[in-house]
C-alpha positions as a Markdown table, in Angstrom:
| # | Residue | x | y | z |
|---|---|---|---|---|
| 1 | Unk | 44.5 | 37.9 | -72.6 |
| 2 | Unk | 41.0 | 37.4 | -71.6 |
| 3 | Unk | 42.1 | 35.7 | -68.6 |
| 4 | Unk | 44.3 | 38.8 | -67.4 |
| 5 | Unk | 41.4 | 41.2 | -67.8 |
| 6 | Unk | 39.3 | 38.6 | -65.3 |
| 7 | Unk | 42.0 | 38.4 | -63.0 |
| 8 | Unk | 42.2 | 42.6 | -63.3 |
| 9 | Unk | 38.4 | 42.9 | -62.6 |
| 10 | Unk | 38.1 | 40.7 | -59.8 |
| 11 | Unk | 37.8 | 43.2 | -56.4 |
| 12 | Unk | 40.8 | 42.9 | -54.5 |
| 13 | Unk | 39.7 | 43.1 | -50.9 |
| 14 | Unk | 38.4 | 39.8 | -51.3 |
| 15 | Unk | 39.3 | 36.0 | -51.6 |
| 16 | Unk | 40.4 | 36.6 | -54.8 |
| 17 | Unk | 42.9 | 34.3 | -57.1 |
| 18 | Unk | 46.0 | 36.3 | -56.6 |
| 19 | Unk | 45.2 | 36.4 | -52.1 |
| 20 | Unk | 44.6 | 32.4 | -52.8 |
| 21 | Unk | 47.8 | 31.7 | -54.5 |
| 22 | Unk | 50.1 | 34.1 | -52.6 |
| 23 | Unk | 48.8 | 32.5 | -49.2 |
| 24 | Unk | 49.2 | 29.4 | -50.7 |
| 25 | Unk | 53.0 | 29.5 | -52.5 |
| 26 | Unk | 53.6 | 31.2 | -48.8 |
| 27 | Unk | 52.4 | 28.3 | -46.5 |
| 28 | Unk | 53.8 | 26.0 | -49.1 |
| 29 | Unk | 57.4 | 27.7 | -48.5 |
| 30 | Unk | 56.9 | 27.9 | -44.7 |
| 31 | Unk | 56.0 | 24.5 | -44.5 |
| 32 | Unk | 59.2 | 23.4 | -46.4 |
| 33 | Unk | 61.4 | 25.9 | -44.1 |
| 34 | Unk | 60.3 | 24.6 | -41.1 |
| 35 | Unk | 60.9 | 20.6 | -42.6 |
| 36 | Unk | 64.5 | 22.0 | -43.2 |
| 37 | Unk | 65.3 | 23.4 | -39.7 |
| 38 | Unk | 63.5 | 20.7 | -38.0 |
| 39 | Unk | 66.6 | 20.3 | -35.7 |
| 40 | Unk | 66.7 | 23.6 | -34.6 |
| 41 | Unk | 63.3 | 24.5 | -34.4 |
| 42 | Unk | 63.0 | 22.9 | -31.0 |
| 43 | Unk | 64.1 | 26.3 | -29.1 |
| 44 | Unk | 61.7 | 28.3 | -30.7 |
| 45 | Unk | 59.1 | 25.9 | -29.9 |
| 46 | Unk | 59.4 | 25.9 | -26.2 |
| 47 | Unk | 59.6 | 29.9 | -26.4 |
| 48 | Unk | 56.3 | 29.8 | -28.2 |
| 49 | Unk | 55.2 | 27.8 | -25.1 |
| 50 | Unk | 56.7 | 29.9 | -22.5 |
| 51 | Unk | 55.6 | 33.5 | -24.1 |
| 52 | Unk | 51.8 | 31.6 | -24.0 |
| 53 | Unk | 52.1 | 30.5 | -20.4 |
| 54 | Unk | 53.6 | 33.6 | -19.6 |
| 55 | Unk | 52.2 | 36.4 | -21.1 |
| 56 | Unk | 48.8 | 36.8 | -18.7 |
| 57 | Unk | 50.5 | 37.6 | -16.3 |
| 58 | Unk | 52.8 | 40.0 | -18.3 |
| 59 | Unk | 49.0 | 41.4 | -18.9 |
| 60 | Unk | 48.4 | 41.7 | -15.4 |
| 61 | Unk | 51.7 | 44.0 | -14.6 |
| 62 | Unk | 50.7 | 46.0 | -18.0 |
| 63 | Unk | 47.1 | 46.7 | -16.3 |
| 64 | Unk | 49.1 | 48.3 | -13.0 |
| 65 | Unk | 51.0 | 50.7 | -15.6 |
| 66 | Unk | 53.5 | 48.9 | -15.6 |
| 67 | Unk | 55.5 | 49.3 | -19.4 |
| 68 | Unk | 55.9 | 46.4 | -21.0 |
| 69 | Unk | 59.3 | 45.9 | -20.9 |
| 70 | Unk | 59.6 | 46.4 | -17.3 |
| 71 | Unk | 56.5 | 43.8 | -16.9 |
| 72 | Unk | 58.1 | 41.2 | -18.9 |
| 73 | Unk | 61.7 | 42.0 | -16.4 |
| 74 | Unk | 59.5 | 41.3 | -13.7 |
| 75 | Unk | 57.8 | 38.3 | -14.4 |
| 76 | Unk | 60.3 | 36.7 | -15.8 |
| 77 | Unk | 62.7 | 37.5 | -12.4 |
| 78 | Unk | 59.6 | 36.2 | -9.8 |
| 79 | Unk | 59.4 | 32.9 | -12.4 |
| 80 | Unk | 63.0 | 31.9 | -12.6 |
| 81 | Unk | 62.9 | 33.6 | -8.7 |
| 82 | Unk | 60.7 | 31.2 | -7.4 |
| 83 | Unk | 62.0 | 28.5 | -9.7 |
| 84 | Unk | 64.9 | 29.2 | -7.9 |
| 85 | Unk | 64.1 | 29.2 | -3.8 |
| 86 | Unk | 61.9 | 26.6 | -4.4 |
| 87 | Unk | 65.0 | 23.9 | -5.8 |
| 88 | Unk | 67.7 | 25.7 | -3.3 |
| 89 | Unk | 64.7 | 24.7 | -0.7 |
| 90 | Unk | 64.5 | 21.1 | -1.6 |
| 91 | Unk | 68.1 | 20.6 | -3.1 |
| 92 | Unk | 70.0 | 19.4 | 0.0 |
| 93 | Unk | 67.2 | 17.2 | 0.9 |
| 94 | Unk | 66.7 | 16.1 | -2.7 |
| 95 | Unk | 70.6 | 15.1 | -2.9 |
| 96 | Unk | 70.7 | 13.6 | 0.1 |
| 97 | Unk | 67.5 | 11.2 | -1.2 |
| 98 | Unk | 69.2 | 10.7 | -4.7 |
| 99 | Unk | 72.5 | 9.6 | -2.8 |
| 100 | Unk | 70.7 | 7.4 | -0.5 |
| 101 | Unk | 68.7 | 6.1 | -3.6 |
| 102 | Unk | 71.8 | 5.6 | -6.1 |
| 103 | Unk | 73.8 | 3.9 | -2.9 |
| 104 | Unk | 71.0 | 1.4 | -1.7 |
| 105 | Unk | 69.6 | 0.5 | -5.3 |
| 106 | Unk | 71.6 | -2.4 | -5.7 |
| 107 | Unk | 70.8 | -3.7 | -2.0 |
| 108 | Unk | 66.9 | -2.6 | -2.5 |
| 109 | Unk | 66.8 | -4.9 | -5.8 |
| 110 | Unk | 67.9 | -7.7 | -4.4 |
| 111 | Unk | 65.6 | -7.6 | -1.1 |
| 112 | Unk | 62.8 | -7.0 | -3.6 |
| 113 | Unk | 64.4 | -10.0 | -5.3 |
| 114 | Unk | 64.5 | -12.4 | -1.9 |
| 115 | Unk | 60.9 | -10.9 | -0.4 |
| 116 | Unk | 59.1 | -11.3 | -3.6 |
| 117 | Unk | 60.7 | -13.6 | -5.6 |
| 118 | Unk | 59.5 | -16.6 | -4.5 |
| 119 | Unk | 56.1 | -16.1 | -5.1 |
| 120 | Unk | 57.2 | -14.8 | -8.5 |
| 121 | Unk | 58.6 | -18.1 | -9.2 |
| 122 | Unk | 56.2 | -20.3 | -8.0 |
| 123 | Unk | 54.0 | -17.7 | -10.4 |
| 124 | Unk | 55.6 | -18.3 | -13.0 |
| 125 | Unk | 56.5 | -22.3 | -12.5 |
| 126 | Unk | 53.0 | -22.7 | -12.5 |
| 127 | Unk | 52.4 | -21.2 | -16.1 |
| 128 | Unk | 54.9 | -23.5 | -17.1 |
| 129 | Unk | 54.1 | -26.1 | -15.4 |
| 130 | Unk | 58.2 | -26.9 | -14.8 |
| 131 | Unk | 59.2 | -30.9 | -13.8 |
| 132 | Unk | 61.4 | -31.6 | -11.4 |
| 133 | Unk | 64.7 | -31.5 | -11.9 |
| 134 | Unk | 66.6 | -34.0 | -12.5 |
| 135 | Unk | 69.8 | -34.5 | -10.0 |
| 136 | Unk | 73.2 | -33.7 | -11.4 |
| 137 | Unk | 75.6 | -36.5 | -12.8 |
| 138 | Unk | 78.0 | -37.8 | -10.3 |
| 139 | Unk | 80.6 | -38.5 | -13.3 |
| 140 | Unk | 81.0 | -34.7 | -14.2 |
| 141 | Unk | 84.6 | -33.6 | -15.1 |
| 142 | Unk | 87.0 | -31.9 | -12.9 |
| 143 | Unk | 86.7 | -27.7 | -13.2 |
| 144 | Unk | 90.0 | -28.1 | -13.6 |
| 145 | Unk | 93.2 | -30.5 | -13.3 |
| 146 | Unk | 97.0 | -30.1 | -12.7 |
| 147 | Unk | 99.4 | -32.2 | -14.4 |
| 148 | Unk | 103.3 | -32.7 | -13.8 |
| 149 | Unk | 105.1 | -32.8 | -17.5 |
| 150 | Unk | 108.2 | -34.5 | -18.4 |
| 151 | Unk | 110.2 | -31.7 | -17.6 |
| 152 | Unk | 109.3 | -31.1 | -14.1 |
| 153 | Unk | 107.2 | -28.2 | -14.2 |
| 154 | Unk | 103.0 | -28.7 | -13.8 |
| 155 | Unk | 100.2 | -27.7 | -16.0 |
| 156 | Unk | 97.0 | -26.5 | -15.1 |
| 157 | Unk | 94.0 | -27.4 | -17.7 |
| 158 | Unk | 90.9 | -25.8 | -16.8 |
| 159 | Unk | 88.0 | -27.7 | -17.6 |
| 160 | Unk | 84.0 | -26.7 | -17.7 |
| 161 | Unk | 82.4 | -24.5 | -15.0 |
| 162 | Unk | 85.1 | -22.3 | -14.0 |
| 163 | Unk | 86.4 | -18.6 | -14.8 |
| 164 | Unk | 89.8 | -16.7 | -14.8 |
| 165 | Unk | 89.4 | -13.1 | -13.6 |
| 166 | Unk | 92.4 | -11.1 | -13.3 |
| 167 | Unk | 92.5 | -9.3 | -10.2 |
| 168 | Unk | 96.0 | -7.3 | -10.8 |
| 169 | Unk | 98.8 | -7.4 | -13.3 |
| 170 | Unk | 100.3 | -10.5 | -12.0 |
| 171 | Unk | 97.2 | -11.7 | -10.2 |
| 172 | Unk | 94.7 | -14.0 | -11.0 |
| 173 | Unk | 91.7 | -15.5 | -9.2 |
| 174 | Unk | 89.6 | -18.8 | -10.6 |
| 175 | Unk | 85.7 | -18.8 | -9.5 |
| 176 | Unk | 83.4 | -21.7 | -10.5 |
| 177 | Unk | 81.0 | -20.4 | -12.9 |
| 178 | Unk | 77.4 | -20.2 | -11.7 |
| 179 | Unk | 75.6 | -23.1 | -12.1 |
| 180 | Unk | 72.6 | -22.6 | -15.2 |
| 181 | Unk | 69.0 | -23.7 | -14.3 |
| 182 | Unk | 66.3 | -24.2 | -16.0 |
| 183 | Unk | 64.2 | -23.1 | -13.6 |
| 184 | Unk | 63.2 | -19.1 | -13.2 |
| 185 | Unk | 65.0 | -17.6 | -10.5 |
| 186 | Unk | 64.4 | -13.8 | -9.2 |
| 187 | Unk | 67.0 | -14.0 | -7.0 |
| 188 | Unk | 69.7 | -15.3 | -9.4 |
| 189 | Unk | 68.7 | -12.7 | -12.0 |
| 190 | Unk | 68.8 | -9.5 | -9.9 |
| 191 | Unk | 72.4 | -11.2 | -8.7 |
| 192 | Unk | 73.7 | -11.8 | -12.2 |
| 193 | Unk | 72.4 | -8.2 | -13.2 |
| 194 | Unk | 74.1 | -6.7 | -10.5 |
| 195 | Unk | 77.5 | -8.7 | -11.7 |
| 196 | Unk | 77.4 | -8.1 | -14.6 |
| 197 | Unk | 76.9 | -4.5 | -14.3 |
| 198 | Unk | 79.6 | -3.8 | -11.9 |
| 199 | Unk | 81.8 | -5.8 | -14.5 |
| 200 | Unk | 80.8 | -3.9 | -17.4 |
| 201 | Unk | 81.7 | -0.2 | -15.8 |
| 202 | Unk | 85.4 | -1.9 | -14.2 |
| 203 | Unk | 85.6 | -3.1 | -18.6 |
| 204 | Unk | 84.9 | 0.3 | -19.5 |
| 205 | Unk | 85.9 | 2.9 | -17.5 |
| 206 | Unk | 87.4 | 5.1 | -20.0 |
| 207 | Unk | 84.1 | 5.1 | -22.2 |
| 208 | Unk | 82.1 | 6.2 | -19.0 |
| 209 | Unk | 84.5 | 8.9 | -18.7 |
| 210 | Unk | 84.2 | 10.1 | -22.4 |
| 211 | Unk | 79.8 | 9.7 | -21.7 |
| 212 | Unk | 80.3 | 12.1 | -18.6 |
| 213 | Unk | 82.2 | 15.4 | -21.0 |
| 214 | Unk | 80.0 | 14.4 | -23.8 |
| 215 | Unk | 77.4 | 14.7 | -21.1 |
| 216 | Unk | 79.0 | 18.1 | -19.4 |
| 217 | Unk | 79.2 | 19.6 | -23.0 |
| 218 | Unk | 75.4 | 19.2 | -23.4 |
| 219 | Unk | 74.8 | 20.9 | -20.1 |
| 220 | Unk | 76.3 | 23.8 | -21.2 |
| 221 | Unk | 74.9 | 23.9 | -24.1 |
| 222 | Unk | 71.5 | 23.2 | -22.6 |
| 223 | Unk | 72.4 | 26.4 | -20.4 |
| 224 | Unk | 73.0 | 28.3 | -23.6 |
| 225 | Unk | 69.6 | 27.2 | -25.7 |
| 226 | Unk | 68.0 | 28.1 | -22.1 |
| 227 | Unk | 69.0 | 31.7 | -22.6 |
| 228 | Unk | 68.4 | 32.3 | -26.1 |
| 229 | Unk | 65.2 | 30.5 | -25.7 |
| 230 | Unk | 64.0 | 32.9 | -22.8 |
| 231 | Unk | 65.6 | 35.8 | -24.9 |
| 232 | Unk | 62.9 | 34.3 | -27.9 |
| 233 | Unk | 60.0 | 34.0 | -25.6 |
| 234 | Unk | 60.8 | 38.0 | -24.6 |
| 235 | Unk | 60.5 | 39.5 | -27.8 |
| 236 | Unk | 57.1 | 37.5 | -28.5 |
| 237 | Unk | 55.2 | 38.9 | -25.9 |
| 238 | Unk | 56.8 | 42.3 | -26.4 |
| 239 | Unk | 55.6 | 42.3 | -29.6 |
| 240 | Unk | 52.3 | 39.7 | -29.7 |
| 241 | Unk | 49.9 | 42.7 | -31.5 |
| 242 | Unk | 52.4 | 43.0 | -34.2 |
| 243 | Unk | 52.1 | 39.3 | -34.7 |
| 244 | Unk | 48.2 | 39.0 | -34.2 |
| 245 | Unk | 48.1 | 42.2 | -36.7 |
| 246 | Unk | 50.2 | 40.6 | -39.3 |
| 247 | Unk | 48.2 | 37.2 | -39.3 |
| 248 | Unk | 44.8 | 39.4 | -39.1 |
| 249 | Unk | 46.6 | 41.1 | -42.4 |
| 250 | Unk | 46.4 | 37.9 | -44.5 |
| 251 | Unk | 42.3 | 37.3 | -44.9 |
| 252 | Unk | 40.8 | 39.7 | -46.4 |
| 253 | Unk | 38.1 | 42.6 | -44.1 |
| 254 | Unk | 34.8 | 40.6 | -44.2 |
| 255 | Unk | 36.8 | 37.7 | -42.8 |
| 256 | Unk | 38.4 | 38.9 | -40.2 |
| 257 | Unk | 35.0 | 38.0 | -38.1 |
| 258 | Unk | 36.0 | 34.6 | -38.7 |
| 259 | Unk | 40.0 | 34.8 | -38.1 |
| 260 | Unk | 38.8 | 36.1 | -34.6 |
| 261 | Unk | 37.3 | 33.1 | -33.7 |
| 262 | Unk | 39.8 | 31.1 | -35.1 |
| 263 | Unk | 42.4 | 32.7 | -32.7 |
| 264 | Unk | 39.9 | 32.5 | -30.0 |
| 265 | Unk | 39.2 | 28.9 | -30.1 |
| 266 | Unk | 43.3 | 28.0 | -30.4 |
| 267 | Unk | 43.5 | 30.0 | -27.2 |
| 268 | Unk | 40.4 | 27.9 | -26.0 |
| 269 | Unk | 41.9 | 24.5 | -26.6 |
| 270 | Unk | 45.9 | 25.4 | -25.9 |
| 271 | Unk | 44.5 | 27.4 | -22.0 |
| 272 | Unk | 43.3 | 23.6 | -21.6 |
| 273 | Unk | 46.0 | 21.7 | -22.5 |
| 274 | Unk | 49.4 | 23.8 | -21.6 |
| 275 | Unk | 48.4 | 25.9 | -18.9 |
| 276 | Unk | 45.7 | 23.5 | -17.3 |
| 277 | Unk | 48.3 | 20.7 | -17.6 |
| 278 | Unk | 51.4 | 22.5 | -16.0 |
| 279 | Unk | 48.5 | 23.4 | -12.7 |
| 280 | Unk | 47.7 | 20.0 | -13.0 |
| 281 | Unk | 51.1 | 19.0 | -12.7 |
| 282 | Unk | 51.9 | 21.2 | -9.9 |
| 283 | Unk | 48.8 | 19.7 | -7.7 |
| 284 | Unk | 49.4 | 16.1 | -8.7 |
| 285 | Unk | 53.6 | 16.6 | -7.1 |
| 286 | Unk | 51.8 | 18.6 | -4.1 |
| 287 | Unk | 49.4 | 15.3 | -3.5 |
| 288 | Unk | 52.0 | 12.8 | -4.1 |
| 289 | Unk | 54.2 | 14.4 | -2.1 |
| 290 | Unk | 51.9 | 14.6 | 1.3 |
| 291 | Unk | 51.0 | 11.0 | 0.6 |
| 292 | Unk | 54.4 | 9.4 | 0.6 |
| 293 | Unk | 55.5 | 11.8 | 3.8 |
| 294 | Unk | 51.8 | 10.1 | 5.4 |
| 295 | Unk | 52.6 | 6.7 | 4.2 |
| 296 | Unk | 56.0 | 6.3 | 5.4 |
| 297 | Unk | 57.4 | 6.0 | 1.9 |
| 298 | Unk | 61.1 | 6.4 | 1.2 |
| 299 | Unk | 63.3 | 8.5 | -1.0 |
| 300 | Unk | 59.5 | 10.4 | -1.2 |
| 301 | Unk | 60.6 | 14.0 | -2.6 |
| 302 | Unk | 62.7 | 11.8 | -5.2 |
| 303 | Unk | 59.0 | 9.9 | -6.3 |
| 304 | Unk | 56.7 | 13.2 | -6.2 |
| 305 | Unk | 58.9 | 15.0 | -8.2 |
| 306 | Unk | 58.7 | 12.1 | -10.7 |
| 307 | Unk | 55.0 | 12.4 | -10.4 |
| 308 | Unk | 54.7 | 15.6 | -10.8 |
| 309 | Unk | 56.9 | 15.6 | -14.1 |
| 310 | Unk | 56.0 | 12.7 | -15.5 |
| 311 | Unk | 52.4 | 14.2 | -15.6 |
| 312 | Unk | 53.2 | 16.4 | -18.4 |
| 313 | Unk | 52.9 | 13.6 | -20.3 |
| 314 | Unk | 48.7 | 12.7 | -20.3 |
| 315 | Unk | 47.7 | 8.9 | -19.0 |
| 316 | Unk | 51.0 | 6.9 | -20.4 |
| 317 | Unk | 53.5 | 9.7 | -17.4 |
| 318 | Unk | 51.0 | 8.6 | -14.8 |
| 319 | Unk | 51.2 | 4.8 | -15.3 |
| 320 | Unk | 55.1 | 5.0 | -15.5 |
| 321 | Unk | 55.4 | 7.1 | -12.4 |
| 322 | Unk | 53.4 | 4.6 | -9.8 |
| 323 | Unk | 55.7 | 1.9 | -11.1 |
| 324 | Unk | 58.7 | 3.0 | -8.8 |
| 325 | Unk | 56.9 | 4.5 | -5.9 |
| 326 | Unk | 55.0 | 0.8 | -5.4 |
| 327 | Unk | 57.7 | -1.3 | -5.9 |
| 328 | Unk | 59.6 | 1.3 | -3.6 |
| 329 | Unk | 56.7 | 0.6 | -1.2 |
| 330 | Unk | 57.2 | -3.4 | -1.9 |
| 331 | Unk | 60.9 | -3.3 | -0.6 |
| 332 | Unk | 59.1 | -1.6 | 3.0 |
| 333 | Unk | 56.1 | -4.4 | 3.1 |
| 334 | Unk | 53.0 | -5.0 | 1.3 |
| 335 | Unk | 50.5 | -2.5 | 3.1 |
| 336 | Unk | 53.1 | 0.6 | 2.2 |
| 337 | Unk | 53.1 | -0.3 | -0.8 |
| 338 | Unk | 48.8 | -1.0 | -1.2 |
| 339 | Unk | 48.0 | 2.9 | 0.2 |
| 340 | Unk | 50.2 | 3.9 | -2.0 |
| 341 | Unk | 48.9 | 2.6 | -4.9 |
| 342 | Unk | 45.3 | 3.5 | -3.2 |
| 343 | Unk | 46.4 | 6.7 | -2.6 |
| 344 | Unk | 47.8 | 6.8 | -6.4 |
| 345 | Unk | 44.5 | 6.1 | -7.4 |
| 346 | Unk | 42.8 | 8.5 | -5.3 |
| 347 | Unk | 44.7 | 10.9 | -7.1 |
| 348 | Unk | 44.2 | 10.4 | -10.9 |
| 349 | Unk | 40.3 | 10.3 | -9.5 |
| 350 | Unk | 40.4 | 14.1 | -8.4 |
| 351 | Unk | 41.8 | 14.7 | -11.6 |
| 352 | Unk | 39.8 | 13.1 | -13.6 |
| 353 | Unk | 35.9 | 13.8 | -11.8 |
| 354 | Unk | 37.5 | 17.7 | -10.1 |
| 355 | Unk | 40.5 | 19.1 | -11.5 |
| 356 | Unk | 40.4 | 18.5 | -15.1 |
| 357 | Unk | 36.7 | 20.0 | -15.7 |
| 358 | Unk | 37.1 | 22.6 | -13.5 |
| 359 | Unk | 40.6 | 24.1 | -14.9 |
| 360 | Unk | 40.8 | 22.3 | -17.9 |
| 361 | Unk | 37.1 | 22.6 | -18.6 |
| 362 | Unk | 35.8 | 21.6 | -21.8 |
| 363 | Unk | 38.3 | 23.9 | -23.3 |
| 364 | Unk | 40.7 | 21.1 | -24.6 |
| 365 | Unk | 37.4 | 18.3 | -25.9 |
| 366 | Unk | 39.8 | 16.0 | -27.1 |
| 367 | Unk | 38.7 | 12.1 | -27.1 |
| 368 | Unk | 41.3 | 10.0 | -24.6 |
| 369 | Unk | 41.6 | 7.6 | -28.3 |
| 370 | Unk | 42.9 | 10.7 | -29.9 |
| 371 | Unk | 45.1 | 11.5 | -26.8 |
| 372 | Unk | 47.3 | 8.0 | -27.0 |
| 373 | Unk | 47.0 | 8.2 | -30.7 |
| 374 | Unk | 49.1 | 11.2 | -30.8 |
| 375 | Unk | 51.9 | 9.9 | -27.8 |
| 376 | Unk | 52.4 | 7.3 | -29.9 |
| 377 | Unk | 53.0 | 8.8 | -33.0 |
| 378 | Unk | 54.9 | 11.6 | -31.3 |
| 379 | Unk | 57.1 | 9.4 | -29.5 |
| 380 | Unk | 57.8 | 7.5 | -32.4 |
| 381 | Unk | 59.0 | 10.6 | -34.7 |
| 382 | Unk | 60.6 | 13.2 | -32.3 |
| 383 | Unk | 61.2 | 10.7 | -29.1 |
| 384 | Unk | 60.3 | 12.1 | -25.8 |
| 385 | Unk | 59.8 | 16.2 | -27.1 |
| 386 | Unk | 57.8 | 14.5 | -29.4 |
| 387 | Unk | 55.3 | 12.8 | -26.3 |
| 388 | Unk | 55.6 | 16.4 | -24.5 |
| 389 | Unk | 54.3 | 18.4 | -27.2 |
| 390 | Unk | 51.6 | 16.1 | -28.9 |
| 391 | Unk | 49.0 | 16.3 | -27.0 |
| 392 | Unk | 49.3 | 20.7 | -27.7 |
| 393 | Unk | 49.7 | 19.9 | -31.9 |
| 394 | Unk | 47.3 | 17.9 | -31.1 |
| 395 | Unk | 44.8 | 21.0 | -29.6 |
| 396 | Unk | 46.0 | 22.9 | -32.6 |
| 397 | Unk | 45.2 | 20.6 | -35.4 |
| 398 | Unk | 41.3 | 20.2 | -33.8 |
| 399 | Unk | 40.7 | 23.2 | -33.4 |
| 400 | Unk | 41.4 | 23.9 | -36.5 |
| 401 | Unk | 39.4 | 21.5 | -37.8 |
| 402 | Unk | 36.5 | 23.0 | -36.0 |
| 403 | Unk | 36.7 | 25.9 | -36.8 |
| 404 | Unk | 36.5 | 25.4 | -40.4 |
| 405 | Unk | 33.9 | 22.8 | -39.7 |
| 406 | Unk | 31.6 | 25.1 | -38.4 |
| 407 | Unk | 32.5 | 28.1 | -40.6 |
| 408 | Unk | 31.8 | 25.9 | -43.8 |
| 409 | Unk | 29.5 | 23.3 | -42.7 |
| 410 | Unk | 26.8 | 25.3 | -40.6 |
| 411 | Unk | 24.3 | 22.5 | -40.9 |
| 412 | Unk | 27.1 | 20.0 | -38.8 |
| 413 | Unk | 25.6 | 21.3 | -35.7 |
| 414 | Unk | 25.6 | 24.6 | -33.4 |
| 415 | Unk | 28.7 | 26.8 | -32.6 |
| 416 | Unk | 28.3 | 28.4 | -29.3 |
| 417 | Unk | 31.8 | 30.4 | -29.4 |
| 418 | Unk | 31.2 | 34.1 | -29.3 |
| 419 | Unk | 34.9 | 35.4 | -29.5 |
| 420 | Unk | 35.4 | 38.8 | -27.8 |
| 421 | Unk | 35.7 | 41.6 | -29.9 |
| 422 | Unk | 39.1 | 42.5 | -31.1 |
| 423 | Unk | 40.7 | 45.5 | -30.1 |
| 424 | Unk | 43.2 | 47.7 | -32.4 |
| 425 | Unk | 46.1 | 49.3 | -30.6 |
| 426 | Unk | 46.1 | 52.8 | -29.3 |
């Protein structure tokens, strides 16, 4: 009884036991909800993204008295508008590239094979120190033999080194099997590769055929998530003070001061990381893409784009995209293939000493070790969404930890993070 008066007499406007528990129970709850829907939370996640990226300038039309609905109409036609010319601009040349690519690839491997090979070998002899070897045995067996029986007609026995590939219903063809060698060979890898991948889509043709509807039915409902997910993203920026209200809600008055700067440093750290990255990502495809134009490279608008994606994913998308565009440049000759990797370079310099402080800034703050911590683990969990959207949970769970660093720990050190002042609706 004595513990129900206490709880009575405590003022409710502040941080009192029954704000504490509620808050608690509810973030307990939402936690569990969103482990439940895990697999279908992915949508919502990418329109949380979009309605961030998106919203300034949805501000922008709202400041030309614009209403809001009409502003969010607009942007969202010159986005997907642009999205649009831009791809209908580069398509037919992109196809073209792609067909070219997909045609030569198996041609472009093995002249990578026969140009660099050697050296490869001798590379790798060398770490092995390989002995000579040995010449074959003149007394080998016959691939095969044919033998008249008693009854007139002949048998054929195949022996060791040969194969029987049927070439028709009634038709057969016998090849002598390639010889095996101890010794590395470049050439006679990228040619057995090459076999033996022509050989497995000719075995299963009818499974590639099932991978392309199951591939046709993700497409479309790709198109459909697209949708909703756009639809998603439109009602949070149509309503974004109702949301900010309701969180604002929660604390109680004298702490709203603080919830302020929380919300203030989150939009700090995520400006950095989502909509620094995606400008980031734009420049580094624009740079690529003049560089392999200069250089001579081919299949270039195939190798920017790649770039310029790939960048959305922080140090480990840079290192994977170079890896195709040099040994692109190795099947031209070695120089092509050395100013692009310069020019490569030059490029991940501008962005590391130009670009990144001046549009990232030191909003983001985050320590490169914490950076690949968090690809890995994210990659490991959720696969490649997970890599794409690590580096942002990443933003979130710092500044978070900031915040309450320097909100309960004053004497850790100066915080230099005046928030602007929050303005109710009219």
């Amino acid at each position: 009884m004595s513990d129900r008066f206490v709880i009575d007499e405590l003022p409710r406007g502040g941080w009192n036991r029954r704000r504490i528990a509620f808050l608690a129970i509810s973030a307990a709850l939402l936690i569990l909800l969103f482990v439940a829907v895990r697999e279908v939370m992915l949508p919502f996640i990418l329109a949380l993204i979009i309605a961030y990226v998106l919203t300034p300038a949805v501000v922008l039309c709202e400041r030309a008295k614009m209403p809001r609905s009409l502003a969010i109409v607009v942007v969202y036609v010159i986005t997907l508008g642009t999205i649009y010319l831009s791809a209908a601009a580069v398509a037919p040349r992109l196809f073209e590239e792609t067909s070219k690519l997909v045609r030569d690839a198996p041609a472009l491997g093995k002249e990578l094979a026969l140009k660099w090979g050697p050296r490869a070998e001798g590379f790798v002899q060398g770490l092995t120190r390989a002995e000579p070897e040995e010449p074959a045995d003149s007394q080998r067996p016959p691939a095969f033999s044919v033998k008249k029986q008693a009854d007139g007609n002949y048998s054929v026995e195949l022996g060791s080194g040969v194969d029987v590939v049927q070439e028709g219903p009634k038709r057969w063809r016998i090849e002598a099997q390639p010889e095996k060698s101890a010794k590395f060979s470049v050439v006679q890898l990228a040619d057995e590769s090459m076999a033996d991948f022509i050989t497995y889509v000719r075995r299963n043709a009818v499974e590639l055929i099932k991978v392309g509807q199951a591939i046709i039915s993700r497409v479309a409902r790709g198109i459909f998530l697209f949708f909703l997910t756009l639809m998603v993203a439109a009602y949070l920026m149509h309503t974004r003070e109702n949301i900010v209200d309701f969180f604002r809600s929660l604390p109680p008055k004298e702490s709203q001061g603080s919830f302020d700067r929380l919300l203030f440093r989150i939009d700090r750290g995520l400006a950095g990381v989502v909509r620094g990255q995606l400008l980031i990502c734009l420049v580094n495809g624009i740079l690529s893409a003049i560089g392999f134009w200069m250089f001579g490279l081919k299949y270039w608008p195939i190798l920017a784009i790649v770039a310029a994606v790939m960048s959305l994913i922080p140090i480990f998308g840079s290192i994977l995209s170079t890896i195709p565009a040099v040994l692109i440049g190795l099947t031209q000759d070695f120089w092509t293939a050395l100013w692009v990797l310069l020019w490569i370079i030059g490029i991940h310099q501008v962005e590391a000493n130009l670009l990144n402080p001046k549009i990232i800034g030191v909003a983001a703050k985050i320590h490169p070790v914490l950076v690949v911590f968090a690809l890995i683990v994210g990659e490991h969990f959720f696969g490649l969404w997970g890599a794409l959207l690590a580096v942002p949970a990443l933003s979130l769970t710092q500044s978070l930890f900031q915040h309450f660093r320097f909100e309960l720990l004053p004497e850790s050190g100066p915080d230099s993070l005046p928030p602007p002042p929050y303005r109710q609706r009219g």
